[in-house]
N, C-alpha and C positions, 0 to 999 in steps of 0.2 A: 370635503374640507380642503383648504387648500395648505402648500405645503409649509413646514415648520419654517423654512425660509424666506416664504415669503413675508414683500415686505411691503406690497402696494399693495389696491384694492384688484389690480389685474392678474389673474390666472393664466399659467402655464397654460399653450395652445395642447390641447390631448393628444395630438401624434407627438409634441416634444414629450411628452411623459412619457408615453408607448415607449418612445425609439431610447431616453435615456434610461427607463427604467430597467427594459429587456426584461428576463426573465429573475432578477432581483427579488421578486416577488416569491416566488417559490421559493428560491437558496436562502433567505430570507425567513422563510418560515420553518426552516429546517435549525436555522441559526438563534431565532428568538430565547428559547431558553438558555441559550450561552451569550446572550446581548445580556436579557436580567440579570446575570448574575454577576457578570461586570458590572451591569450598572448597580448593582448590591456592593459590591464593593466600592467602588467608586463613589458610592455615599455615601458608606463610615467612612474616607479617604475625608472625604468632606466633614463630614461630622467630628474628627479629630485636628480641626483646622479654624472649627466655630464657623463657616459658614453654612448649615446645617445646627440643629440644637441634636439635643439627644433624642427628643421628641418627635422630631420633625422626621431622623434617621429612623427612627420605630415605626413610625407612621407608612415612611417610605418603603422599608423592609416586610411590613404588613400587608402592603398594599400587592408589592411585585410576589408575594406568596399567592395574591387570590389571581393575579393575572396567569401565573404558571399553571394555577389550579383550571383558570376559565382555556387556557392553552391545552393541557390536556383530556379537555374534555369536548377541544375541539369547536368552543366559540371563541375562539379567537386565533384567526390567521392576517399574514400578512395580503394587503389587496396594492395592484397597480398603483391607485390614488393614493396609497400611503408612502409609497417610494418604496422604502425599507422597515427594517425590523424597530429602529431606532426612532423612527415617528411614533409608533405606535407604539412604544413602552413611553414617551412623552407627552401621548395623549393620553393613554391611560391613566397615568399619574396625575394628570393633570385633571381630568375628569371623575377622579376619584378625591384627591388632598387640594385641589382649586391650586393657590397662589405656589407651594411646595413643590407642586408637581414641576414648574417652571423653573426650581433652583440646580434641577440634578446635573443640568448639562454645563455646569458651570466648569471652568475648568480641562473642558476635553472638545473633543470636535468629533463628526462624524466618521474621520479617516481612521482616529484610533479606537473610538470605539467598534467598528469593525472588527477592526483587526485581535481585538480584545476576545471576542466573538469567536472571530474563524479558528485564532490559535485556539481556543476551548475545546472547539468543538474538534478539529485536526489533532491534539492529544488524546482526546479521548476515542478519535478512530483507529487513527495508529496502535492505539494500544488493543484495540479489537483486532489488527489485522495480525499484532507482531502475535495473539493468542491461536487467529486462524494458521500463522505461518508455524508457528511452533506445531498445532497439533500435523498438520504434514509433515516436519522433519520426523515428526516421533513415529509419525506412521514409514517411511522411509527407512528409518533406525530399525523397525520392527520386521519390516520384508528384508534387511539388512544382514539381522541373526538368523532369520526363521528359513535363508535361501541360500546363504552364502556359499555353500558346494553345491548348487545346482548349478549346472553347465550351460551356458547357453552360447548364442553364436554372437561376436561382438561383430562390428560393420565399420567398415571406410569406404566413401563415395558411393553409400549406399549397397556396395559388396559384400562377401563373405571375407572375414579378413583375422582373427584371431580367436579363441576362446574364451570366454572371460563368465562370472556367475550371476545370476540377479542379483544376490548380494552384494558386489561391486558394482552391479550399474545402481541398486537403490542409494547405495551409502553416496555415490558420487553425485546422486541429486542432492542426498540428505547434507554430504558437506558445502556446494555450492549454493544452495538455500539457507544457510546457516553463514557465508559471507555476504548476502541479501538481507539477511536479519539487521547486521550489523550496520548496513549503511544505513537501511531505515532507522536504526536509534540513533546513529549520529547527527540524520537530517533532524528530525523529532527533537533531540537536544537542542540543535539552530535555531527552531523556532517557541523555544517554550522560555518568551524572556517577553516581558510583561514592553507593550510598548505605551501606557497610559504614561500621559502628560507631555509627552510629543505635541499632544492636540493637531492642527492642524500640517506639524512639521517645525513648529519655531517657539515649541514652548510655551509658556502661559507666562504673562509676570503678572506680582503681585501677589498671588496665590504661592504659600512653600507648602506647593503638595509632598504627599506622603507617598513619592512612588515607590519606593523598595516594600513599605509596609503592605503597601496595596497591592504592588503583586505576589508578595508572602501567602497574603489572604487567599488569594485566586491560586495558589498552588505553582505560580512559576520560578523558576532557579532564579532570576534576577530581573532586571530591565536592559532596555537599548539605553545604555545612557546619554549617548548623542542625541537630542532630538532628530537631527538630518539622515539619521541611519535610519531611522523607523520607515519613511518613505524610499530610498534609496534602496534598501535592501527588500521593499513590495515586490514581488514577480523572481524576486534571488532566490527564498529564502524557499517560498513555497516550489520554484522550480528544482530546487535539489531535493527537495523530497518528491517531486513528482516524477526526477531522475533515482531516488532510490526503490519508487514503486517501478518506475519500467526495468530495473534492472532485476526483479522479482518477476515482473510478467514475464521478462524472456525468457527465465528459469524453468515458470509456467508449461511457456508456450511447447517449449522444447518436450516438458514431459509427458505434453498433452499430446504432443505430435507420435511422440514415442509409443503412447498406449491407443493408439490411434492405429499405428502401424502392426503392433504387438497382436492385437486382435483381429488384425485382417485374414481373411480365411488362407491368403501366402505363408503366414507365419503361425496365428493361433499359437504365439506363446501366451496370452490371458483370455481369458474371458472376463467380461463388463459387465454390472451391474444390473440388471432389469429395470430399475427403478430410478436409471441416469441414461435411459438409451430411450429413442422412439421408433416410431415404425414408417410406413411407407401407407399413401393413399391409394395409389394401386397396386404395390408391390406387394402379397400376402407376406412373404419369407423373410422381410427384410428387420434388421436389429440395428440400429443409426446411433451412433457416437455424436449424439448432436451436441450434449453439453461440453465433451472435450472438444468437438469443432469450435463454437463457440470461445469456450475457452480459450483455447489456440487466439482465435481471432481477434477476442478484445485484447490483445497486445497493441494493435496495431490503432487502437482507440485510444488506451497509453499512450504512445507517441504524438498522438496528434495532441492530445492537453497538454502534455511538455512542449510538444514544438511553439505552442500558443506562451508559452511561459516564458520561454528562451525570449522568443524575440519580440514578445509584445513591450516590455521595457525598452527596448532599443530604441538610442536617439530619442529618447523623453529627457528634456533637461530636469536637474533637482528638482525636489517639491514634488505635490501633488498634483497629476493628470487624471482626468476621465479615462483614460485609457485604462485606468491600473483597475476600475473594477470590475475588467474581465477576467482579471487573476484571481477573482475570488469562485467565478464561474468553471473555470480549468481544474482548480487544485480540489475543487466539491466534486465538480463527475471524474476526476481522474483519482479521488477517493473512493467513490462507488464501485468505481468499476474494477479498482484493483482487489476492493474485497469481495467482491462479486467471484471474480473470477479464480483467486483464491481458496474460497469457500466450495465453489462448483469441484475443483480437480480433487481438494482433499476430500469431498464427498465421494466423488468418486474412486479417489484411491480408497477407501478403508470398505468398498463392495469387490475388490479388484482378485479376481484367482487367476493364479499362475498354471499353466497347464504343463510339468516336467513333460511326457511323454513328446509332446511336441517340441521342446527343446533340444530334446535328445535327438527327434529325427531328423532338427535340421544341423547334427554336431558331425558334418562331410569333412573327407580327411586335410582337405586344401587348409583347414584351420589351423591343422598342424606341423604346419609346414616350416614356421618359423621357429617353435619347439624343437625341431629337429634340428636346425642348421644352429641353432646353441648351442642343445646337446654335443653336438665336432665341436665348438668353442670352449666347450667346458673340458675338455678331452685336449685339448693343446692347438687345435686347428683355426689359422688366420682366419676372423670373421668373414670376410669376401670370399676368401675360397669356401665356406660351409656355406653361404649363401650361395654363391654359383652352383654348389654341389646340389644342393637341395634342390635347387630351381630346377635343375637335370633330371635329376632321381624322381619323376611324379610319381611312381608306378614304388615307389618304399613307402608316400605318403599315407599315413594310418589312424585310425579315431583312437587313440589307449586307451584304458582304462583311467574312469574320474578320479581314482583317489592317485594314482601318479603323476595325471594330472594336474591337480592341486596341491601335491608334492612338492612340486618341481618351481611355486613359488611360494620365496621364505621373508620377505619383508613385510612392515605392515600398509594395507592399504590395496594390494595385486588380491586378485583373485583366492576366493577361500580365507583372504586372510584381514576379514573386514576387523573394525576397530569402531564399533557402534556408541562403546563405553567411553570413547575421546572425543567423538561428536556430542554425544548425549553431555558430558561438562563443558563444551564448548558454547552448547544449546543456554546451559545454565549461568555462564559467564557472560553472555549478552542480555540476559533478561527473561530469555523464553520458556 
């Protein structure tokens, strides 16, 4: 069939399809169900305006009920020849109500209904991811309490370098994940504002749509009321949430890297799940951290849909460009992949055992070094010279005992003295 745009009896040459449509077809199909539903609303929007009867709105609502129904049951996908998702709820209508089906695109254009679409579908993942990020903070909160006077050995430059408890290193994932939260709900807020009747970017006259009621309907805080912003702000809006997902993967990455190291037969402070590790093709012995490799590594898949975000707008004057619908391409895999990998660490955090015995063995007196040259400070001795002192004295340096140890820090936040109970209402003050 040829396209809804078309206006001659001449068809698009088939490599200009291929090359504009890209993979459209698939993200597309992903999106269909958040196209009908705009376009559900979008035609009581119309039906409260009389262009549409009551009738006609019933009909139409009836109709995109059996297309969702023939969608999940998997006859009906989006194909190359159809462009997008938005021909095909056009023909369907149209091949089911004849003349009717022709009245719904009245009023909108393809750019905003997209976007009507992506923001759907983008709320409703976000809200899946801020669910996966939440349950790792809780799992973080929970090795938080259950560890926080076990001793282990803290690192600079990859050295031996202080004491510190898993309890303090979980909690400090669990609170930097918990300022990750936050930026995703504010990105998330950015884009949950209804951008119908923008239409192409210049408004509709004639028609006094009903946008505020429309986007009520569809569940968004409000509209773009400029029309000029709704295109303007294409590749903005979703590149600051795709800057709020890499600022979680790095969270990620770090802690992937961390349990990664943790379990190397150097340290064996945990042991890894059996059921999130593989094995080797001819290595018998071997037990492979592939999902935390992994893990680790789709960070760096993050960056690359953002960097496509950033600077694919660049130097596009106002209005709408072809260029902008690779933005929709960026922020859908840069969606996947952040719940992907999300998903993969907190699985494998909540298989994760701590092994004390081996913390303990790697708790060498050089840790203590800096304990000591306080301890003079705490005693009336210039900081520098307890330092200098210390540095001298290697042969006084001593493992103490843990509970003096964790004595010896009295505020909240330092070692032994986690505060799980201020993260956990923190967690609940952003939504999670």
């Amino acid at each position: 069939m040829p396209p809804i745009w078309q206006k001659t009896d001449e068809s698009p040459d088939a490599w200009v399809t291929r090359f504009t449509v890209g993979a459209d077809a698939a993200w597309d199909t992903i999106l269909l169900p958040y196209d009908v539903e705009g376009t559900r609303a979008h035609a009581w929007g119309l039906s409260t305006i009389d262009v549409l009867t009551a009738d006609e709105y019933a009909d139409i609502s009836d109709a995109l009920d059996d297309l969702l129904a023939a969608y999940a049951q998997g006859e009906v996908v989006v194909e190359r020849s159809d462009e997008d998702s938005h021909t095909v709820i056009e023909r369907y209508l149209t091949a089911h109500l004849g003349p009717v089906g022709g009245k719904v695109h009245t009023g909108r254009s393809r750019n905003d209904q997209v976007l009507v679409a992506l923001r759907l579908y983008l709320r409703e993942e976000v809200e899946v991811l801020q669910q996966q990020a939440a349950a790792l903070i809780e799992q973080c909160c929970a090795w938080g309490e259950a560890w926080d006077e076990q001793l282990m050995p803290g690192y600079t430059h990859g050295q031996p370098a202080m004491p510190t408890t898993v309890g303090a290193w979980a909690l400090g994932y669990a609170e930097v994940l918990i300022d990750d939260l936050g930026r995703l709900e504010e990105a998330g807020k950015a884009l949950n504002r209804s951008p119908l009747g923008s239409a192409a970017g210049y408004g509709v006259p004639h028609l006094p749509l009903p946008r505020e009621a429309v986007a009520e309907r569809l569940g968004f805080v409000g509209v773009q009321t400029h029309v000029a912003s709704v295109q303007l702000s294409r590749g903005k809006l979703e590149g600051a949430l795709a800057h709020a997902y890499l600022q979680l993967g790095a969270t990620l990455n770090r802690l992937a890297s961390d349990l990664v190291q943790f379990n190397s037969r150097a340290y064996g402070f945990v042991e890894l799940p059996d059921a999130y590790c593989t094995g080797s093709s001819i290595m018998p012995q071997k037990k492979n951290p592939d999902v935390l490799e992994l893990a680790r590594a789709t960070f760096h898949r993050l960056q690359s849909e953002a960097q496509v975000l950033l600077t694919l707008p660049a130097n596009l004057t106002s209005g709408y460009h072809r260029d902008l619908q690779l933005t929709k391409d960026a922020i859908m895999r840069a969606t996947q992949c952040i719940q992907d990998v999300t998903e993969a660490v907190a699985r494998v955090a909540t298989g994760v055992r701590f092994v004390p015995e081996q913390m303990d063995a790697h708790l060498t007196p050089e840790l203590f070094a800096t304990a000591q040259a306080l301890e003079q400070v705490a005693s009336g001795t210039p900081f520098r010279d307890a330092y200098r002192q210390a540095a001298a004295q290697t042969e006084a340096w001593a493992v103490p005992d843990a509970a003096d140890v964790l004595a010896s820090y009295t505020y909240d936040g330092a070692p032994g003295q986690g505060r799980p109970d201020l993260l956990r209402q923190r967690l609940r003050d952003v939504g999670g």
